[in-house]
DSSP file (Angstrom, degrees, kcal/mol; ACC not computed):
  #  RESIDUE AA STRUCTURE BP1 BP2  ACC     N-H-->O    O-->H-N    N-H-->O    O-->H-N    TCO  KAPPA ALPHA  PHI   PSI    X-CA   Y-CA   Z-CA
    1    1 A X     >        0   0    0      0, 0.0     4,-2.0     0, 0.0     3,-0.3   0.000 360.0 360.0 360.0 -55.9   18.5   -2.5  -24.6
    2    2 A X  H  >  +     0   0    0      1,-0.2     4,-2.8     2,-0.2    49,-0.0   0.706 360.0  59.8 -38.4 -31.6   16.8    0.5  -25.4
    3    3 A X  H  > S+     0   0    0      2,-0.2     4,-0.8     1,-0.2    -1,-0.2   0.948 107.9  50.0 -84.8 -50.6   14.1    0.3  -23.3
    4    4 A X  H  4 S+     0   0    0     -3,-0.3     4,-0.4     2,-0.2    -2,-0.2   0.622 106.6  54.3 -59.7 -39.1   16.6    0.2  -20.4
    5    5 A X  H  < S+     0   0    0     -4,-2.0    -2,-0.2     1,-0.2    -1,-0.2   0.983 117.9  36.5 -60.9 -67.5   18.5    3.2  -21.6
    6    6 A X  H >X S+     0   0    0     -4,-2.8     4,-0.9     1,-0.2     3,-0.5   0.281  83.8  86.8 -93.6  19.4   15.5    5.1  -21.6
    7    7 A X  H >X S+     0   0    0     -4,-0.8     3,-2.1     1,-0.2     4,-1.1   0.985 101.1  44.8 -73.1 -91.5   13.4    4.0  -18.7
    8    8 A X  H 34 S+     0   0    0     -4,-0.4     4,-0.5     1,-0.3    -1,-0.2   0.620 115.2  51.6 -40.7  -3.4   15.7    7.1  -16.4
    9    9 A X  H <> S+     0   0    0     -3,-0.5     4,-0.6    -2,-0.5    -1,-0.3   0.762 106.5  48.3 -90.4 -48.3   15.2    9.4  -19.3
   10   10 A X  H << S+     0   0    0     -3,-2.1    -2,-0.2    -4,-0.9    -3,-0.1   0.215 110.4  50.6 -86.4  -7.7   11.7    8.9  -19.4
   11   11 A X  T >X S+     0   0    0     -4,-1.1     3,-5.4     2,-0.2     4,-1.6   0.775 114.0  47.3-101.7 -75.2   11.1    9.4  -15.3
   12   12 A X  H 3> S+     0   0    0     -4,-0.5     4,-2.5     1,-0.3     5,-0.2   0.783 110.8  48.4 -47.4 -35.7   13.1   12.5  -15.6
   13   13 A X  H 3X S+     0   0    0     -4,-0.6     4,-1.0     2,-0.2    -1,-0.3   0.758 120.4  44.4 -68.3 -30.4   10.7   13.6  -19.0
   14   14 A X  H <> S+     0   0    0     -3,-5.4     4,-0.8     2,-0.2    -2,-0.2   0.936 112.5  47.3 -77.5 -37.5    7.6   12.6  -16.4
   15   15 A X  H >X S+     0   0    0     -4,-1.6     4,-1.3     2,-0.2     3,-1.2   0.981 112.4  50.0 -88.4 -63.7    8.7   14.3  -13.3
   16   16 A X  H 3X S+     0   0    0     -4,-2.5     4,-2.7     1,-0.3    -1,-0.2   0.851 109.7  46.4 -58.1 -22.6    9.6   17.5  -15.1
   17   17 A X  H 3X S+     0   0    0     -4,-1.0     4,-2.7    -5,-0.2    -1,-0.3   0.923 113.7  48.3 -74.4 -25.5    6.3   18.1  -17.1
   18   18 A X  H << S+     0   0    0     -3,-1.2    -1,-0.2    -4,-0.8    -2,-0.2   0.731 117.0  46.0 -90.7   8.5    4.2   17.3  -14.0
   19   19 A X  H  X S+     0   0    0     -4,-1.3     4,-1.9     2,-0.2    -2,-0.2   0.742 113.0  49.4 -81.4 -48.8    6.8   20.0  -12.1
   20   20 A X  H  X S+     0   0    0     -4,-2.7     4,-0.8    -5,-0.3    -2,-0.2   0.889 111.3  49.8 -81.3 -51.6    6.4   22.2  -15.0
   21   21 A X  H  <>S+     0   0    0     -4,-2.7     5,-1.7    -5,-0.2    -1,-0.2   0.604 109.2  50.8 -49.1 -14.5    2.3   21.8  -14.7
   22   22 A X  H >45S+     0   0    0      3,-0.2     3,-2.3    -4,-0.2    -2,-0.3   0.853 111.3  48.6-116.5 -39.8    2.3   22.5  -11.1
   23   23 A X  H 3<5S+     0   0    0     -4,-1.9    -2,-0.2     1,-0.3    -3,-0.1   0.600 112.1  46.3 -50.2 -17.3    4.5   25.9  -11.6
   24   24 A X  T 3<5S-     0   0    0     -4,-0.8    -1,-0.3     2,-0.1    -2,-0.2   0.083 108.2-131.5-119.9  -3.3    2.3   27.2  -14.4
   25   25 A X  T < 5 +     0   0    0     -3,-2.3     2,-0.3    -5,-0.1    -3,-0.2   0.905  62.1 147.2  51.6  50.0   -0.9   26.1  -11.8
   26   26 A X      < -     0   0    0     -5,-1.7     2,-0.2     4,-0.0    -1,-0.1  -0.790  50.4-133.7-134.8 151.9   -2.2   24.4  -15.4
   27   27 A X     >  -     0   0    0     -2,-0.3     4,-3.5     0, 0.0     3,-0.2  -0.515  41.1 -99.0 -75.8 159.3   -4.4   21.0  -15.6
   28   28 A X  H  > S+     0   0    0      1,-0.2     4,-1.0    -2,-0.2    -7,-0.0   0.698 123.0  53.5 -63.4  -7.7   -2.9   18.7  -18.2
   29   29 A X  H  4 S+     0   0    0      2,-0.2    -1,-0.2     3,-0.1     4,-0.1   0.643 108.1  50.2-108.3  -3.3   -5.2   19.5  -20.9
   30   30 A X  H >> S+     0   0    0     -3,-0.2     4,-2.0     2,-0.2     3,-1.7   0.804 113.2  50.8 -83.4 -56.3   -4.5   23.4  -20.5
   31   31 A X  H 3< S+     0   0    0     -4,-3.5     4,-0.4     1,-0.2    -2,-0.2   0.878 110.0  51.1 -36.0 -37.4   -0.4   22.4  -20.6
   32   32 A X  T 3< S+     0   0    0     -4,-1.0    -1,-0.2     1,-0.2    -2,-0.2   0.645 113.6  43.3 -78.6 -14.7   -1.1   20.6  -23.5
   33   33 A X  T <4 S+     0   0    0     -3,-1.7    -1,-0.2     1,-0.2    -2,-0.2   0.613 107.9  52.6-102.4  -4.8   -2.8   23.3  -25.1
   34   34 A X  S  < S+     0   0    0     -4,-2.0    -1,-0.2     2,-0.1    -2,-0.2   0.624  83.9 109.7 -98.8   2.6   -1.0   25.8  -24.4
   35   35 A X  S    S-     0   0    0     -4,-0.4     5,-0.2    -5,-0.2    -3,-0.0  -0.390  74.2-112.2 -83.7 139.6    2.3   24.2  -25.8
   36   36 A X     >  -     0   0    0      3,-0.1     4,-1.8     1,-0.1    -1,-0.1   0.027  31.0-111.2 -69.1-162.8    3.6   25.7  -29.0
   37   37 A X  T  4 S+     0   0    0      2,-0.2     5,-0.3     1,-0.1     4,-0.2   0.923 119.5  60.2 -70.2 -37.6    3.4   23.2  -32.0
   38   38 A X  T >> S+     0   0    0      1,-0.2     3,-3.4     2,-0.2     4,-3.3   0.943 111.8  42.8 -56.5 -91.5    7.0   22.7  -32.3
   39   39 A X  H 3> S+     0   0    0      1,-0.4     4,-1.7     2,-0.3    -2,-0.2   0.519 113.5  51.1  -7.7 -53.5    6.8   21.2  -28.4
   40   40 A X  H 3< S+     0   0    0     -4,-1.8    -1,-0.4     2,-0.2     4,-0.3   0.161 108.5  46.7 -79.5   5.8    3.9   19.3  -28.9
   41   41 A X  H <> S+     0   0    0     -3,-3.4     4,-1.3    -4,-0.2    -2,-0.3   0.450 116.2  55.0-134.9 -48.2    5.4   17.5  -32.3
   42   42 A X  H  < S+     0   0    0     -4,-3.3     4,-0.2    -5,-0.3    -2,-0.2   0.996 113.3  35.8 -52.4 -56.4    8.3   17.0  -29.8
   43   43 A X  T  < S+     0   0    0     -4,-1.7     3,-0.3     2,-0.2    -1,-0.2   0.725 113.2  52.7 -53.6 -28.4    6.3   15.4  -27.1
   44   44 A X  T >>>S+     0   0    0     -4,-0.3     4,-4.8     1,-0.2     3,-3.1   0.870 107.8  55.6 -96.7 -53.0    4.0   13.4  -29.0
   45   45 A X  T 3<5S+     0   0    0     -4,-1.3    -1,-0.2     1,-0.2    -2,-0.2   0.618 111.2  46.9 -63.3  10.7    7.3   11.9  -31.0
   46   46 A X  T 345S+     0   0    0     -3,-0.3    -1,-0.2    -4,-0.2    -2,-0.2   0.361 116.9  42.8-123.6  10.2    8.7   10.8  -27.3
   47   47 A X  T <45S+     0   0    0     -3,-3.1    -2,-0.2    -5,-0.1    -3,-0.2   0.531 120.4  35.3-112.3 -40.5    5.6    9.3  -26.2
   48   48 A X  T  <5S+     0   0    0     -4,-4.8     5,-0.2     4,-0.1    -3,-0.1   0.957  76.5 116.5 -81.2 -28.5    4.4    7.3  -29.3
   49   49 A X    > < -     0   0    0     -5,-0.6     3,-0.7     1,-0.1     4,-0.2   0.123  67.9-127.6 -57.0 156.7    7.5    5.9  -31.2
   50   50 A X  T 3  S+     0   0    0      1,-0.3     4,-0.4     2,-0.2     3,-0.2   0.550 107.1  54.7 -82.1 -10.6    7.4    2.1  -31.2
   51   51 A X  T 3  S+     0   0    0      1,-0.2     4,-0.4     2,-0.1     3,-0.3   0.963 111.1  46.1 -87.0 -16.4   11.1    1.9  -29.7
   52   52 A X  S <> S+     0   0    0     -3,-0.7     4,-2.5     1,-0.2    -1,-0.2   0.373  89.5  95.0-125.7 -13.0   10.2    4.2  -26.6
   53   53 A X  H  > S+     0   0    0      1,-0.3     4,-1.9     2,-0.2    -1,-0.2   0.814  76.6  47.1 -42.1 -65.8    7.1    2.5  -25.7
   54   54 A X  H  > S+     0   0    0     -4,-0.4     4,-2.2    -3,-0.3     5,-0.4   0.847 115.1  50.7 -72.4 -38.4    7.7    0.1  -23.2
   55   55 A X  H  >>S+     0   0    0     -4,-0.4     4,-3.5     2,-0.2     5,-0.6   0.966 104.5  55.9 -71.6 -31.0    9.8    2.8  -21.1
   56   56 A X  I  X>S+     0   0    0     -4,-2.5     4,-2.5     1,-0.3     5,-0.6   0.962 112.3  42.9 -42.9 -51.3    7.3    5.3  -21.3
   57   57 A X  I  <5S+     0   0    0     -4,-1.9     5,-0.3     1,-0.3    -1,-0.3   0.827 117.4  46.6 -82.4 -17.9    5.0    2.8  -19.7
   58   58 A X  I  X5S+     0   0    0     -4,-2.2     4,-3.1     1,-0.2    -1,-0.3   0.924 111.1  47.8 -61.7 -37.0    7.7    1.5  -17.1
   59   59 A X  I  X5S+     0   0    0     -4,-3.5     4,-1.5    -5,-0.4     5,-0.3   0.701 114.9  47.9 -86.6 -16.2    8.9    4.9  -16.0
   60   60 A X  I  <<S+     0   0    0     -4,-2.5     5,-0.2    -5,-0.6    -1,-0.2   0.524 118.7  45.3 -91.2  -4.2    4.5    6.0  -15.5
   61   61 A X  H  ><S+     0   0    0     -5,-0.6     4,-3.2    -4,-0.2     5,-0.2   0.872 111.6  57.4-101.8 -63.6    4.3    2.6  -13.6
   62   62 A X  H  X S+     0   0    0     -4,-3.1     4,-1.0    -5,-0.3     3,-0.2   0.803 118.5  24.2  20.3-111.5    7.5    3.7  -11.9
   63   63 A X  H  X>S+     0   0    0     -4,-1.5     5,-2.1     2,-0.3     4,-1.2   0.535 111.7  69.8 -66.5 -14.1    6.5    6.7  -10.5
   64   64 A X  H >45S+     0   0    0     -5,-0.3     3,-0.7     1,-0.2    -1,-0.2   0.969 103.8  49.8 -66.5 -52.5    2.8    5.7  -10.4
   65   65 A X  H 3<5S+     0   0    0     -4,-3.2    -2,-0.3     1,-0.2    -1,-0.2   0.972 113.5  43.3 -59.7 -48.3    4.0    3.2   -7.6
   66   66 A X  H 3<5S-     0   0    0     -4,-1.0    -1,-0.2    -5,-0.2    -2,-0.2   0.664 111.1-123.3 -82.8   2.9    5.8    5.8   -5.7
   67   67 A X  T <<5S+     0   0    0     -4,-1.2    -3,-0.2    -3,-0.7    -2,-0.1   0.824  74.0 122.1  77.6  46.2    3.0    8.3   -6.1
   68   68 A X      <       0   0    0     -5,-2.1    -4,-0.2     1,-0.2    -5,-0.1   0.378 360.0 360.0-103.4   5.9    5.0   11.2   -7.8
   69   69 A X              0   0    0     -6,-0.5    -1,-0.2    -5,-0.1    -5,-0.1  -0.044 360.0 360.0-140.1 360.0    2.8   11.1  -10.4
């Protein structure tokens, strides 16, 4: 049930960081490095936790298939 809630949550979380990289002209590993700590302690806790897992990787499989990523 979760994973289904957050599958559209998780597109929208994808599409705007790579939106937000392509306004800032940044690669990913300069976005990530320039984000403060706070941001990065946010992100890291909405990619790794174990309930959020399987959407992350639906919603990058997602958009991977429609090439938006």
């Amino acid at each position: 049930m979760v994973t289904i809630v957050m599958i559209p949550i998780q597109v929208r979380y994808l599409k705007g960081i790579k939106d937000e990289m392509k306004r800032k002209n940044t690669t990913q590993n300069e976005y990530y490095d320039q984000m403060p700590f706070q941001e990065e302690l946010l992100h890291a806790n909405t990619q790794i936790h174990p309930f959020f897992i399987p959407a992350n990787f639906i919603a990058w499989l997602w958009l991977k298939m429609r090439k938006e990523l």
